[in-house]
C-alpha positions as a Python dict, from the first residue, in 0.01 Angstrom:
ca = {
    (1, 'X'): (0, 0, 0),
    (2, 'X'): (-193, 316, 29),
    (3, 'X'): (44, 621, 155),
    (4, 'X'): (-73, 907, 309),
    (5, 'X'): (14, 1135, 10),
    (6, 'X'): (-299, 949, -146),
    (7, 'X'): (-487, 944, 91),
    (8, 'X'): (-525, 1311, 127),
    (9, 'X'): (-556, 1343, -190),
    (10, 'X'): (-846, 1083, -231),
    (11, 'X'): (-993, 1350, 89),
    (12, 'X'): (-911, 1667, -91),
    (13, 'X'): (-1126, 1551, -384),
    (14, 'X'): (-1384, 1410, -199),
    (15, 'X'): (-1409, 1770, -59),
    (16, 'X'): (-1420, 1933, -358),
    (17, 'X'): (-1696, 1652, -533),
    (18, 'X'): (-1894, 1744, -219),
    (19, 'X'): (-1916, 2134, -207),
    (20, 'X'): (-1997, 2119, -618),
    (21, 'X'): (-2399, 2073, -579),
    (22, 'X'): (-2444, 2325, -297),
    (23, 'X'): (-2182, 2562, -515),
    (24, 'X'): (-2407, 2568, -804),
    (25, 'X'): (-2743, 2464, -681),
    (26, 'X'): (-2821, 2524, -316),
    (27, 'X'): (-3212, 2471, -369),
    (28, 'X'): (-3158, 2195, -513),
    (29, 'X'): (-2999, 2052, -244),
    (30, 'X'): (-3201, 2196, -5),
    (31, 'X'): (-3512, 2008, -166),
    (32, 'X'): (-3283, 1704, -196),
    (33, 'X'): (-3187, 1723, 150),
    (34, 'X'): (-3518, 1751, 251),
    (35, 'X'): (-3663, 1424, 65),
    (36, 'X'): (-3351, 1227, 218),
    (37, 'X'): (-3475, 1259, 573),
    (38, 'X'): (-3811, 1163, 477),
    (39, 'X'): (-3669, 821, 375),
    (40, 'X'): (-3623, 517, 583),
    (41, 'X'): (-3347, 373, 717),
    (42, 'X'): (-3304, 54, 533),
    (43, 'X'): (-3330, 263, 182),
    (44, 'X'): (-3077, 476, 333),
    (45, 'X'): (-2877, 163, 412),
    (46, 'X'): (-2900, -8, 70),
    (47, 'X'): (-2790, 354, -112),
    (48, 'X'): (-2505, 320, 108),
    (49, 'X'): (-2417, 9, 59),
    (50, 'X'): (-2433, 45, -308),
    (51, 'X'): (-2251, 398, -335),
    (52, 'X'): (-1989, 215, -120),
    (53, 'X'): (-1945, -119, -387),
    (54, 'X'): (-1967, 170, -667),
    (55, 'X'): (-1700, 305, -495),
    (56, 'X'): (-1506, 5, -459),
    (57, 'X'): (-1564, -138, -811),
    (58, 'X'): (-1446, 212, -968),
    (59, 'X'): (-1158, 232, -750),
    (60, 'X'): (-1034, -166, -872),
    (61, 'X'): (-1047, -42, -1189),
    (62, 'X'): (-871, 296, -1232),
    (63, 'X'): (-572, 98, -1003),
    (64, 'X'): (-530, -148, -1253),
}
């Protein structure tokens, strides 16, 4: 059972994973940000999709 102590946690480092790029490389993300939109939707949807089962598969395995 997930409690909310990990939870936040799992949050607070998302937070921090996500400020890193623009942090040390705002062009970079500014360029990356840029080809993004240019994409489709469905290639949107399948990097999603697999970030999210990367996500999922990592997560089995570090609470084993």
């Amino acid at each position: 059972m997930i409690e909310w102590q990990d939870l936040l946690a799992a949050l607070a480092l998302l937070l921090v994973f996500e400020g890193i790029l623009p942090f040390l490389n705002p062009g970079g993300l500014k360029r990356t940000l840029v080809m993004v939109s240019g994409m489709g939707d469905r290639q949107l949807r399948v990097m999603g999709a697999i970030s999210m089962v990367a996500g999922l598969v990592l997560l089995y395995f570090v609470k084993q």
